[in-house]
C-alpha positions in Angstrom: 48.8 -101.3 170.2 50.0 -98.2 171.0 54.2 -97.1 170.5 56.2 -97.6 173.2 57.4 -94.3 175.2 61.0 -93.5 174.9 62.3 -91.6 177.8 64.2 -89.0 176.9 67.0 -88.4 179.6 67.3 -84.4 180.4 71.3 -83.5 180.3 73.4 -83.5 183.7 75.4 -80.2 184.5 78.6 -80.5 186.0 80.8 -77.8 187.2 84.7 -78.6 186.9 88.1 -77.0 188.5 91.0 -76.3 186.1 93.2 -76.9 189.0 94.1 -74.4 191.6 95.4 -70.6 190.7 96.5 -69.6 194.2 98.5 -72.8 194.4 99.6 -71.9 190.8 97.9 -74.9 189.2 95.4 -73.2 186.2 95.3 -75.5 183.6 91.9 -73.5 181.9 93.9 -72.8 179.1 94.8 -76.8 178.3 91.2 -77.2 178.6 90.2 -74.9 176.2 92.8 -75.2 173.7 92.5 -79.0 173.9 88.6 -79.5 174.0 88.8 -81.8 177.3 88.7 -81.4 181.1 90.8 -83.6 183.1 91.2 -84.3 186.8 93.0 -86.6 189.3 92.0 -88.3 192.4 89.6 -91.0 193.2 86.4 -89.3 193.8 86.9 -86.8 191.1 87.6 -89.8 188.3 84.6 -91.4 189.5 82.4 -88.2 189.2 83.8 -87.2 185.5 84.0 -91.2 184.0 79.6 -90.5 185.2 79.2 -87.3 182.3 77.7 -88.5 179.2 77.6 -86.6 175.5 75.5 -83.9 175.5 76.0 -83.3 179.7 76.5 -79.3 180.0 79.4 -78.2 181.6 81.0 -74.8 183.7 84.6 -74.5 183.8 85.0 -72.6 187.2 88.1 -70.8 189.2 87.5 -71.0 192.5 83.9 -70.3 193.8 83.0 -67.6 192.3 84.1 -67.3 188.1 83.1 -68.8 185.2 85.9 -69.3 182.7 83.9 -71.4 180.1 81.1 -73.5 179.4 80.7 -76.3 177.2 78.9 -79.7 176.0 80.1 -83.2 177.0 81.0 -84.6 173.6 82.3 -88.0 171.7 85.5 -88.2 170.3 87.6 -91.7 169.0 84.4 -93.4 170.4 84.3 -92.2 174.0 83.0 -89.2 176.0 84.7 -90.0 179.0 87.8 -92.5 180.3 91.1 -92.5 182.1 94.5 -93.9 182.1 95.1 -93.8 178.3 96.1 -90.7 177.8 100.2 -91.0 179.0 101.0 -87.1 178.8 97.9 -86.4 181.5 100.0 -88.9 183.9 102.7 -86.1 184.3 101.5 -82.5 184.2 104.0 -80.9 185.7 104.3 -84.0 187.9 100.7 -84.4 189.1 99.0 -87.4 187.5 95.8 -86.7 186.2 94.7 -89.7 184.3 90.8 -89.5 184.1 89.3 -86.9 181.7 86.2 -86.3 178.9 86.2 -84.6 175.6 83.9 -81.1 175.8 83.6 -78.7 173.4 84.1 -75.3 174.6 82.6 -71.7 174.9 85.2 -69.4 176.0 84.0 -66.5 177.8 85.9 -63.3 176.6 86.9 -62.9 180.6 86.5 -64.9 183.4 82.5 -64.1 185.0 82.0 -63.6 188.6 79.4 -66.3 188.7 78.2 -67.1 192.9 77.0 -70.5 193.9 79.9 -73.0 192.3 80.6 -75.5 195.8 84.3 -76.0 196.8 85.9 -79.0 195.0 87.2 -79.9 191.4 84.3 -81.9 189.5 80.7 -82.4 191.0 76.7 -81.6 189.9 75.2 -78.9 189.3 72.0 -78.3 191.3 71.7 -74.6 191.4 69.0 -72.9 188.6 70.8 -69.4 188.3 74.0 -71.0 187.2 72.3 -73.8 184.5 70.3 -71.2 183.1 73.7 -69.3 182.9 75.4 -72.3 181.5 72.7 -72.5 179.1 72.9 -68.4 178.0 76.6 -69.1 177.0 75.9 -72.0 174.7 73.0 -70.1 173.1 74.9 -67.0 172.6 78.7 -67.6 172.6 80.7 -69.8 169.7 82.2 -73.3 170.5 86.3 -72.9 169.4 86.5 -73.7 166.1 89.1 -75.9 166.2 91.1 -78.3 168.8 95.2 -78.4 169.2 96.6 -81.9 169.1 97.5 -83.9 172.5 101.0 -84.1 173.0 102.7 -87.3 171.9 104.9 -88.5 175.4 108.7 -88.7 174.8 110.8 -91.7 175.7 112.0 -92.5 179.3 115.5 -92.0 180.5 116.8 -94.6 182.6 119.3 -94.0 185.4 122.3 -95.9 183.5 121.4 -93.3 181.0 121.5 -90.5 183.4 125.1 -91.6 185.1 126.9 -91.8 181.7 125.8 -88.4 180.6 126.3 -86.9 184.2 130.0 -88.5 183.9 130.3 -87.3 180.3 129.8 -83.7 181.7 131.6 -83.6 184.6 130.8 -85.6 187.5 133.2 -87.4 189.2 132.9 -91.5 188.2 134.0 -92.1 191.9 131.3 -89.8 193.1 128.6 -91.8 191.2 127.4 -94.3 193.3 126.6 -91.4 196.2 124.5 -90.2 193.8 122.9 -93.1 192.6 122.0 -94.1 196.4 120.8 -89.9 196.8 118.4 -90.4 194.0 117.3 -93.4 195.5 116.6 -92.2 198.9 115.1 -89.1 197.1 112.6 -91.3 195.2 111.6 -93.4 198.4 110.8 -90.0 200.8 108.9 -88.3 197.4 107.0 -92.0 197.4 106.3 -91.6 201.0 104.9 -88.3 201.1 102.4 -89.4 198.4 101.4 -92.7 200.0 101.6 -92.1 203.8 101.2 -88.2 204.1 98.7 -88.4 201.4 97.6 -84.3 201.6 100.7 -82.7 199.3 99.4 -79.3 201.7 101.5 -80.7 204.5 104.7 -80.9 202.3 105.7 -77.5 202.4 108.3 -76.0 200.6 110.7 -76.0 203.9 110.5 -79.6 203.5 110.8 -80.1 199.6 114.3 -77.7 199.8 115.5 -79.5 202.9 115.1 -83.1 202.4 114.8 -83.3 198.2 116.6 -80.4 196.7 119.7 -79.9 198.5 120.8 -83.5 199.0 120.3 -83.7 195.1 122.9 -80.6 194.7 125.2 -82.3 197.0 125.3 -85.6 195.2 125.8 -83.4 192.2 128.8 -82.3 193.2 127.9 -78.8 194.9 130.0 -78.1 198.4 127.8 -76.3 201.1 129.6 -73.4 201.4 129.1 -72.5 197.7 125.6 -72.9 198.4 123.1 -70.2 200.1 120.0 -70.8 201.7 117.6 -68.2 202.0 119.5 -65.6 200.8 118.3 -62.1 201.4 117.3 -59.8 198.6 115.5 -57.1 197.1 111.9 -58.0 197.6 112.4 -61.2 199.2 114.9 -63.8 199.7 116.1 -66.5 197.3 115.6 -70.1 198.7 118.8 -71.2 197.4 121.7 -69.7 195.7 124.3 -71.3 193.9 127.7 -69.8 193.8 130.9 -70.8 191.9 133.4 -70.2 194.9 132.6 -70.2 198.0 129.6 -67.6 199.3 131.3 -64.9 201.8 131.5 -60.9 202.9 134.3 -58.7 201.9 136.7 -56.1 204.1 134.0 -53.4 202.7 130.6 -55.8 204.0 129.2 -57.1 200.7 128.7 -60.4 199.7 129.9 -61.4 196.6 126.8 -61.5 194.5 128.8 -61.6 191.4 129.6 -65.0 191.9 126.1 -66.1 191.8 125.3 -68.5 188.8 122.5 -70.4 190.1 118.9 -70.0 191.5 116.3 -72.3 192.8 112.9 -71.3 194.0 111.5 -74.1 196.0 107.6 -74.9 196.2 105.9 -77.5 198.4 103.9 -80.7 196.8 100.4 -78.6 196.4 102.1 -75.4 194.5 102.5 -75.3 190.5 105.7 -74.3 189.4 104.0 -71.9 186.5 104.9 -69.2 188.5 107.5 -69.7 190.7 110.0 -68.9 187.6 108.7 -65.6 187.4 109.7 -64.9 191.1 113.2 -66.7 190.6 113.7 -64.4 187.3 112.8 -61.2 189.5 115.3 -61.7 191.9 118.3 -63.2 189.1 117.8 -59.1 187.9 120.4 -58.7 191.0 122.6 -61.2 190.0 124.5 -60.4 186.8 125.8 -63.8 186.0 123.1 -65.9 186.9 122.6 -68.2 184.5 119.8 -70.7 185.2 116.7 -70.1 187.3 115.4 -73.6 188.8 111.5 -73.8 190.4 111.0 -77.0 192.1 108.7 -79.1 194.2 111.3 -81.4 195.1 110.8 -83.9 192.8 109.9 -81.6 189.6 112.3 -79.6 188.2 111.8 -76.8 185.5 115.0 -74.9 184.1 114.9 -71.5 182.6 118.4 -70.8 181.0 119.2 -66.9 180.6 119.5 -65.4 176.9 120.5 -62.0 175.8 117.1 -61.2 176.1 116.7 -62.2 179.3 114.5 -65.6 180.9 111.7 -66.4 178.5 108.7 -67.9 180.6 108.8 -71.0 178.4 110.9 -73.4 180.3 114.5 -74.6 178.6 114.1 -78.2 180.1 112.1 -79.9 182.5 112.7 -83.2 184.9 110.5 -85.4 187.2 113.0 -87.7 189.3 109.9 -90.1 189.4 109.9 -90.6 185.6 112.9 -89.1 184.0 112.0 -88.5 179.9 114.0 -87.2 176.7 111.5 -83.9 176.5 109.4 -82.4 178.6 105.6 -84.6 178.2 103.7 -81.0 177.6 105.9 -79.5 175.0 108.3 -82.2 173.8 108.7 -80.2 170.6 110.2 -77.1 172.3 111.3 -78.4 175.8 114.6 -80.6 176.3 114.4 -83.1 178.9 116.0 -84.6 182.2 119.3 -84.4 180.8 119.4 -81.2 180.7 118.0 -80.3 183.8 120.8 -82.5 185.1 123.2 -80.8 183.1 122.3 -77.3 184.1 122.4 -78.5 187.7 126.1 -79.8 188.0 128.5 -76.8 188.8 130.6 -77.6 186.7 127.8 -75.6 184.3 127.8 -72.6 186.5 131.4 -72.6 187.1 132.2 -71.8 182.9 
């Protein structure tokens, strides 16, 4: 009798997004440096949770540039899963919980490549870019070695949040206003995810009106100390932060020496990677700033200003939606929500 045929199964190719670098949302270098690729969304968990080990895969920007390539692989007995991984539930407050291991070719600079389709994870059916795919892997090395996943930090809750605001300044009277601000803060963030669904149509105008600036008020921030859109060099701040109260002299300037604070505000579809950069451009015209703030509403990355200026690393970082002792992607060299809330009160820009 003869042998039976084993079919051998021909790997899949699957192009992936690293997020989205005009909305200032590249994660290609977590990717890389981590040996996985990670998404959010329903469809896109149920296309990569379909790649098995061996499955060859581009990591593309956009339409039109290849980043990396790499094979599907098995680590801790799985290729591919989701929800299990806690610090992919809050990158930079998007929850991308569905992943697969891959070990990566780096390309030495990103390859205009035409043919990827729009979205973040899908098939590829086009021959010019698998036999490109396949030209990496033959002649570029796999990274020799993986970085380790960042282990989450602990959860703050808000009992936790009012004694430390109270220990550092704020008013115990004023503390149930701000409990009920958070609150109604939480509820509008939850209903822009569940209702408006698209975080394109929660613009920035939105985010500063209707999250940021009630959370400065219930922090104990007066209006006029606080200026919105405030016209610069190069641009204009969305909000300034000022330790009396913002106004024009006999001789016509404002009094920018009183600025201590500055938030650059982003809607729900922008990263806040580089919105610090724009915040630390304009704090170069205010002497005594001390903090630079970029924020989606509900995320909130500090950058605190040193004698040798703002580093791009973040000082601390805060989601409203799930408050934690260290920020989830660098716990080691981030601080937390309390900080964010600590750099936030006025009575921190007012010393």
């Amino acid at each position: 009798m003869a042998a039976p045929t084993i079919a051998v199964t021909a790997p899949g190719y699957w192009q992936v997004a690293a997020g989205s670098e005009g909305e200032g949302r590249d994660y290609s270098a977590w990717f890389i440096s981590h040996g996985i690729a990670f998404v959010g969304g329903d469809q896109q968990t149920q296309c990569i949770l379909q790649i098995k080990a061996g499955d060859r895969i581009a990591l593309k920007r956009g339409t039109s540039q290849l980043v990396a390539v790499g094979i599907a692989r098995e680590c801790n007995g799985v290729v591919a899963g989701q929800n299990d991984k806690p610090w992919l539930m809050d990158f930079d407050g998007w929850e991308l919980p569905a992943y697969c291991y891959v070990d990566w070719h780096p390309l030495p600079q990103p390859l205009e490549c035409k043919g990827f389709i729009q979205g973040t994870v899908s098939g590829i059916d086009k021959t010019n870019i698998r036999e490109t795919v396949d030209h990496f892997l033959e002649t570029l090395p796999a990274r020799a070695s993986y970085d380790p996943e960042p282990q989450c930090p602990a959860k703050i809750t808000v009992e936790q949040i009012l004694d430390f605001l109270i220990d550092n300044g704020l008013r115990p009277g004023t503390a149930e206003d701000f409990v009920q601000a958070l609150n109604r803060i939480r509820l509008l963030v939850n209903y822009y995810w569940r209702r408006v669904q698209d975080p394109r149509e929660v613009r920035e105008h939105e985010t500063r009106t209707f999250l940021i600036v009630p959370l400065l008020i219930a922090l104990g921030w007066p209006e006029h100390q606080l200026k919105i859109e405030l016209k610069v060099s190069g641009g204009r701040v969305d909000i300034a932060g000022f330790k009396r109260p913002f106004f024009r002299n006999s001789q016509g300037a404002y009094n920018l020496q009183d600025c201590t604070l500055l938030v650059e505000s982003k809607g729900f579809s922008k990263g806040l990677t580089y919105a610090a950069g724009q915040g630390h451009t304009y704090a170069s015209q205010f002497p005594n700033c001390k903090v630079v703030i970029a924020s989606n509403g509900y995320c909130y990355k500090a950058y605190c200003r040193t004698e040798a200026g703002f580093s791009d690393r973040p000082s601390a970082y805060l989601n409203l939606l799930n408050p934690t002792e260290a920020f989830p992607l660098d716990p080691a060299n981030v601080k937390g929500a309390l900080e964010v809330f600590r750099l936030l009160l006025p009575s921190s820009s007012f010393d």
